[in-house]
N, C-alpha and C positions, 0 to 999 in steps of 0.2 A: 504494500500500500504506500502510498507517495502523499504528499500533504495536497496536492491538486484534485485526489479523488476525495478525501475529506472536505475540500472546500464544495467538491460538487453532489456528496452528499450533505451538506448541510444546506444549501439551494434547495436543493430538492425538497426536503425533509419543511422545508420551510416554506415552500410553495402549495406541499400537501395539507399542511397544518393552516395555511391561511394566518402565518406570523408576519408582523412586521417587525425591522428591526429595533426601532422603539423599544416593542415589547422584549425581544433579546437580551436588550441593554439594559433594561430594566431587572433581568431576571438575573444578571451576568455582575448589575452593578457598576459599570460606567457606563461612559456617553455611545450614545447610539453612532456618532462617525468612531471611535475608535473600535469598539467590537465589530462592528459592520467589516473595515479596514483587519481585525483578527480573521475576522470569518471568512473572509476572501483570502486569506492567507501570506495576511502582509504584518501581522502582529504575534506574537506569542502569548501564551495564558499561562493564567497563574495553573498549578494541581487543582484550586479549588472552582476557578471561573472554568477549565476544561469539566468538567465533572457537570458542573450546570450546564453548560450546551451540551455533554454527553447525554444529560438523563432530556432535556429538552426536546434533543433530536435524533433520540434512540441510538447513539455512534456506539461502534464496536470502542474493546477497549484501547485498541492497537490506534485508531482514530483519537481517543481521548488523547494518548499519549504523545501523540504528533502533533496534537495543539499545542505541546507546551515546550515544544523544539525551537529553535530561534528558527524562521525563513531566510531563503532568501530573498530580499524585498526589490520588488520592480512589479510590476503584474502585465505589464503592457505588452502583447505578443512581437511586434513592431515598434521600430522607433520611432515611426510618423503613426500614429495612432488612427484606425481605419475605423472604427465606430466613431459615427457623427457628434454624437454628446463630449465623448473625450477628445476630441479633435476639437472642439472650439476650444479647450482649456488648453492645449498645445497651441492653438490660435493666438488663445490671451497672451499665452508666454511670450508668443512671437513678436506680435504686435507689442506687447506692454513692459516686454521682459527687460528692456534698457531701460524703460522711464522708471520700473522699480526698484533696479539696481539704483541708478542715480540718486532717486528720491532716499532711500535706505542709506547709501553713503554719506550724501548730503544732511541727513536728522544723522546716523549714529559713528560715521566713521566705514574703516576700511573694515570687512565683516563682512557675516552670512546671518540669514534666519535660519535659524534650526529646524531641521524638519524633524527633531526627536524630543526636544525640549518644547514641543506643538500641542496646538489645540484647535480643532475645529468647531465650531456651530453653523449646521446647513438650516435653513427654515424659509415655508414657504411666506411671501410678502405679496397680501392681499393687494391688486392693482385694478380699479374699473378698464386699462386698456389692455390687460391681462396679466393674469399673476404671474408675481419674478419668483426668484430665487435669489436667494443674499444665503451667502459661505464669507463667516466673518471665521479668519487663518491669524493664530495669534504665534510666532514662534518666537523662542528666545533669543538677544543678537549676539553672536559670539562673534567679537572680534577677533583678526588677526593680532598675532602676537608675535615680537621682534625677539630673537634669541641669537 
């Protein structure tokens, strides 16, 4: 068993059950984009958060215990991303990815945002000319450091 067929039994398992990840996250104990981000098999779990998605979503044991192996993290099968949804956010990168850098250098210095020391909140934003989507990304700034 490989951690990609775990990921695709807990899909599954989750599609059957009429789960949403909310409710996951709820059961699991933190935020719905992080466990969402485990469960696709971009995060690792504690003994006690695998054991809740195990009894959740019926996983063998051998599946428990590969939730709580580190991944290796990337999930994207290509480097130019061919699902339309994750293509506009390789879009933003493109289009936006120098102004964020600049803007970042310019408030904190020479540095990166951490994608580990992170925090996402995705939610829907009621609009009369159609609802948005707002993904507020809060990461830590670690600067370079001269040695």
């Amino acid at each position: 068993m490989h951690r990609n067929d775990v990921t695709e039994m807990i899909v599954g398992a989750k599609i059957r059950k009429g789960l949403r990840w909310e409710q996951v996250a709820e059961r699991v104990g933190a935020s719905k984009e992080w466990v969402t981000a485990g469960c696709l098999g971009q995060m690792s779990f504690t003994a006690a958060q695998a054991r809740v998605l195990g009894d959740l979503f019926d996983l063998p044991d051998e599946a428990v215990a590969l939730l709580q192996v580190v991944p290796y993290k990337g999930s994207l099968p290509t480097a130019v991303p061919t699902d339309p949804l994750i293509y506009r956010f390789y879009e933003l990168v493109a289009v936006y990815g120098t102004t964020l850098k600049e803007l970042i250098h310019e408030e904190f210095g020479d540095g990166i945002m951490s994608a580990i020391d992170f925090r996402m909140d995705l939610q829907r934003q009621a609009d009369p000319a159609g609802d948005r989507v707002q993904i507020l990304m809060s990461g830590k700034f670690l600067p370079y450091k001269t040695y």
